[in-house]
C-alpha positions as CSV (number, residue, x, y, z in Angstrom):
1,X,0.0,0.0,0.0
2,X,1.0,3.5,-1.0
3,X,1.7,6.5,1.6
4,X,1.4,4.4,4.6
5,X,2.6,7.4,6.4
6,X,-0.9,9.3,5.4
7,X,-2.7,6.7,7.6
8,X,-0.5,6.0,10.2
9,X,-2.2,7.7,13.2
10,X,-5.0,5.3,12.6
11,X,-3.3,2.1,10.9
12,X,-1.3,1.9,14.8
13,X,-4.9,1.5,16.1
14,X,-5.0,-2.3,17.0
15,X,-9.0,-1.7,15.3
16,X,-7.7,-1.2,12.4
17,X,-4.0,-1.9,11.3
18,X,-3.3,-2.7,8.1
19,X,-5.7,-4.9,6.8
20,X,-8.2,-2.7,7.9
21,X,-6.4,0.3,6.1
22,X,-7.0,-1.7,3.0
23,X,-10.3,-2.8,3.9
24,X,-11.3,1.4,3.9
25,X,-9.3,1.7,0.3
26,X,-11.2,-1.5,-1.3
27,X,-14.6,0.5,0.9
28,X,-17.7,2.5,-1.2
29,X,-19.5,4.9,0.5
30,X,-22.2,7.2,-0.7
31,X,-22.8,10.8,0.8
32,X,-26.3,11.6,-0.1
33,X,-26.9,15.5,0.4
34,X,-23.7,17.9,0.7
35,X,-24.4,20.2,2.8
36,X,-23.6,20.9,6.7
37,X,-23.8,17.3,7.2
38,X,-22.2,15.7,4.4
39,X,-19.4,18.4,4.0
40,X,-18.1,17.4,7.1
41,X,-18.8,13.8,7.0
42,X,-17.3,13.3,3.5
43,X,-13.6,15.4,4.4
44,X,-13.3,13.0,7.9
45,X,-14.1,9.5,5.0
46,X,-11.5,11.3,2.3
47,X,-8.8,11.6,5.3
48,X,-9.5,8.3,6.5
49,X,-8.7,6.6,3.2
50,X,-11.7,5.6,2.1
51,X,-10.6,4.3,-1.3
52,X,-14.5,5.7,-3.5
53,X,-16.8,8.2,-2.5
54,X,-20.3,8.8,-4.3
55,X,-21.7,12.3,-3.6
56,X,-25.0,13.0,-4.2
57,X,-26.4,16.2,-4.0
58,X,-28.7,18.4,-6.8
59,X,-28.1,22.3,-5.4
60,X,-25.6,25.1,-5.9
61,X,-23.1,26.8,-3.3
62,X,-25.1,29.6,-1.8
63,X,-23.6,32.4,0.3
64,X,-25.6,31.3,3.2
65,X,-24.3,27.9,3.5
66,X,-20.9,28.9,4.1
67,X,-21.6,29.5,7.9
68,X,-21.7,25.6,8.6
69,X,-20.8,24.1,5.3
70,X,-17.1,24.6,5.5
71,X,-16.1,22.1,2.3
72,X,-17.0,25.2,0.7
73,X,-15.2,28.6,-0.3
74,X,-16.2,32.1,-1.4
75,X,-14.9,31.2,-5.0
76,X,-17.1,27.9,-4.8
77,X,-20.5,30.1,-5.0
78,X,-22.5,29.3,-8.0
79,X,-21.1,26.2,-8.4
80,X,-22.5,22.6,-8.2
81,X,-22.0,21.5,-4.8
82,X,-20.9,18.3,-5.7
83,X,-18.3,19.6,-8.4
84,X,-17.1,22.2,-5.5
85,X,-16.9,19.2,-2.9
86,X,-15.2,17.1,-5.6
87,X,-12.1,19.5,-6.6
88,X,-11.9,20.0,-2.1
89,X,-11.4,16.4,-1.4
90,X,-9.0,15.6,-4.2
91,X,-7.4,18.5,-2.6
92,X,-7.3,16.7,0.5
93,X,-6.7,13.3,-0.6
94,X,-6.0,12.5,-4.4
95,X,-5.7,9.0,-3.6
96,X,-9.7,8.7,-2.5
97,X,-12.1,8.4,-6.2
98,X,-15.0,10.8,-5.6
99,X,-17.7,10.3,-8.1
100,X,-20.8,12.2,-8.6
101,X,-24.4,11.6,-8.8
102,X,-27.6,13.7,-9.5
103,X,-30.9,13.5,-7.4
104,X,-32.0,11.2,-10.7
105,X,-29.4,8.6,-9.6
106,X,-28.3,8.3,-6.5
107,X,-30.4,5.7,-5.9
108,X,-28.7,3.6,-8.1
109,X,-25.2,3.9,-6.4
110,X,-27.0,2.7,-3.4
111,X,-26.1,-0.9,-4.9
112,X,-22.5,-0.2,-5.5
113,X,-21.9,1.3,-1.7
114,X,-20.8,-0.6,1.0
115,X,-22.4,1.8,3.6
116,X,-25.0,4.5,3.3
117,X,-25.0,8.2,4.7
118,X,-28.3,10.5,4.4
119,X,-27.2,13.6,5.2
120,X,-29.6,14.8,3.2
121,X,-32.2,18.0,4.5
122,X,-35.7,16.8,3.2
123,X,-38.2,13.3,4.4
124,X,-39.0,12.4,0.5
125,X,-35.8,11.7,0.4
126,X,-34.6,10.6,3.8
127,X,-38.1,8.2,3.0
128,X,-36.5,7.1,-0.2
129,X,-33.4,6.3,0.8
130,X,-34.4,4.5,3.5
131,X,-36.2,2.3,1.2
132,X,-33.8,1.4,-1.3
133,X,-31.4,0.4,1.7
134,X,-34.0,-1.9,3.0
135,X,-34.5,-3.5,-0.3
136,X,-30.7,-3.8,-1.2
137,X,-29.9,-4.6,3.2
138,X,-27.3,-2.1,2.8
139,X,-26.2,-0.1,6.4
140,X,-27.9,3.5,6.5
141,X,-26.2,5.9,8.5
142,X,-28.9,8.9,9.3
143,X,-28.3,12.3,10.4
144,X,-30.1,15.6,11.4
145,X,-29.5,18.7,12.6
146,X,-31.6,22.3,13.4
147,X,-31.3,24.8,15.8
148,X,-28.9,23.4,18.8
149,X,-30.3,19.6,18.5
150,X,-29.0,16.9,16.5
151,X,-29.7,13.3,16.0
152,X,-27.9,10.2,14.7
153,X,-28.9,6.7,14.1
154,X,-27.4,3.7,12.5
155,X,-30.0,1.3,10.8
156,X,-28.6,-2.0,9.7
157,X,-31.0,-5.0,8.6
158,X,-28.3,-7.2,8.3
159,X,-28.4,-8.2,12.0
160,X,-32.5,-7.6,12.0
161,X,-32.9,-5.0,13.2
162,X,-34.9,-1.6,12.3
163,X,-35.3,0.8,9.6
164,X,-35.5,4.7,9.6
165,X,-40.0,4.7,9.0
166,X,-39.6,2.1,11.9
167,X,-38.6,5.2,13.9
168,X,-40.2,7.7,11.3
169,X,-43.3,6.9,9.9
170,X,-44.2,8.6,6.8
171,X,-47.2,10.6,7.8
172,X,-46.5,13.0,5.5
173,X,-45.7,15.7,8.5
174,X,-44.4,19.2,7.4
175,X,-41.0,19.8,8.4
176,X,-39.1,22.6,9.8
177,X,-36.1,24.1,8.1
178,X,-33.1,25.7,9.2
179,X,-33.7,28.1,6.9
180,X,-36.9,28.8,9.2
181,X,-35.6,28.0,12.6
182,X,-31.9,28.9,12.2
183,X,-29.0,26.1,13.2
184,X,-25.3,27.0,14.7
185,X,-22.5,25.8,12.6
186,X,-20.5,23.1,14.9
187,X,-24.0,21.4,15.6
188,X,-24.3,20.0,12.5
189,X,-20.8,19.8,11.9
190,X,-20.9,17.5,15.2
191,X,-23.0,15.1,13.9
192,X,-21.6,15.2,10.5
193,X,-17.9,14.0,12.2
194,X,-20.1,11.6,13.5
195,X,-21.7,9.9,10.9
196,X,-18.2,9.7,9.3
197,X,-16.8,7.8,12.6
198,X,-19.6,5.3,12.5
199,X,-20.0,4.6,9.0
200,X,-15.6,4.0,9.2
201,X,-16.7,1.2,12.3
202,X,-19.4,-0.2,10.0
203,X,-16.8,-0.7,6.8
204,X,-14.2,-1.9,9.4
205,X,-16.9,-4.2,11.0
206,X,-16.1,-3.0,14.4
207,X,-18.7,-1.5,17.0
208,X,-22.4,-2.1,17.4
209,X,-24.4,1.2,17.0
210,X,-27.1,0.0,14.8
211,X,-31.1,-0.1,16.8
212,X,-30.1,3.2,18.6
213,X,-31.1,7.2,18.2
214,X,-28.6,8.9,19.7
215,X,-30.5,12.8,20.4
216,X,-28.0,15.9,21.2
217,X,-28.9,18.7,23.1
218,X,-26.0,21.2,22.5
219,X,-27.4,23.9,24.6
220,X,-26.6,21.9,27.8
221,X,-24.2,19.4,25.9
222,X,-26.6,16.6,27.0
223,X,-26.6,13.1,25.2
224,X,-29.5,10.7,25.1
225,X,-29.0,7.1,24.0
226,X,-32.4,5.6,22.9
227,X,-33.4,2.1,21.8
228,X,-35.3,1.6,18.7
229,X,-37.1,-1.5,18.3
230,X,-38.3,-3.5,14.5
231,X,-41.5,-2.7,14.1
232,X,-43.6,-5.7,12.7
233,X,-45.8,-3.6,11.1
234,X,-43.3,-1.2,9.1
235,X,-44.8,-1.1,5.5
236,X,-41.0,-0.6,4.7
237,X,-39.2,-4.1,6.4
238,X,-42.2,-5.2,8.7
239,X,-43.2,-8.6,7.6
């Protein structure tokens, strides 16, 4: 393996090592939204040496995004997000393969990744995504973020357990925005670095965070750690 000496704060990690350095270069994982979330998350997988990243994502760079989505630079505005995300990480790490996908096709790149992130900002899609990850039993990493509260759950069928409408039925609820009730910058960028972390202990196949919300409260730096149960009668994986 190339530039050993890129990796080797984490290849000394008896978790990981060598093989497990190659295990994270031979690794797929698809970014779906790249925004606060997935900015962060995706630079933290590029570092690590995670050998191809799919990015996903349909908007432009917008002033206001530069607050929390620090991927991005002045220069990047007006460009795709996941072209400006793109030219960044090969910055970082040329070794990584970053490939890009529109909101027509993401879901098709679901079949080629070995683990899942939706760090996306909408339920049609967080809905969707959930879907085709219960169809293919690929690991779905979710994250949210708004206002000083985030959330972060690992959903993994493989070992039976639940899916995101398990937690999250589609009702077909409105939901609020940051652009509507406002979100400070290392929240999401908190839960972004930790999507990364787990999604790196799902590809190294080390850890157990799957059937649990974890629910932030940054005002009072306050962690809750919450079971989630199958539900038999999920119309997504119920039986």
């Amino acid at each position: 393996m190339s530039d050993m000496a890129r990796y080797s704060r984490q290849i000394v990690l008896r978790e990981v090592g060598v093989n497990g350095q190659q295990l994270l270069r031979d690794s797929t994982a698809l970014v779906i939204g790249v925004g606060g979330l997935g900015t962060i998350a995706s630079l933290y997988l590029a570092g690590a040496g995670v050998g191809r990243l799919i990015l996903a994502d349909r908007d432009r760079v917008e002033l206001t995004n530069l607050q929390r989505q620090i991927l991005y630079r002045q220069s990047d505005l007006g460009r795709t997000k996941t072209e400006a995300a793109r030219d960044q990480l090969g910055a970082l790490n040329p070794q990584v393969a970053v490939e890009l996908r529109d909101e027509k096709s993401w879901a098709q790149a679901i079949a080629q990744a070995d683990v899942v992130l939706d760090c996306s900002d909408n339920f049609p899609t967080r809905f969707a995504v959930n879907a085709a990850c219960v169809q293919l039993r690929k690991p779905l990493v979710s994250g949210a973020a708004i206002r000083f509260e985030g959330q972060l759950a690992v959903f993994d069928l493989r070992g039976g357990g639940p899916c995101y409408a398990c937690l999250y039925p589609d009702a077909g609820e409105a939901q609020e925005t940051c652009e509507e009730a406002g979100v400070l910058g290392p929240v999401v960028g908190t839960i972004g670095s930790l999507q990364a972390l787990v999604a790196l202990k799902l590809l190294l196949g080390i850890g157990d965070d799957a059937a649990h919300l974890l629910v932030w409260d940054a005002l009072v730096m306050n962690w809750r750690r919450l079971h989630i149960a199958p539900d038999p009668h999920c119309p997504v994986c119920g039986e």
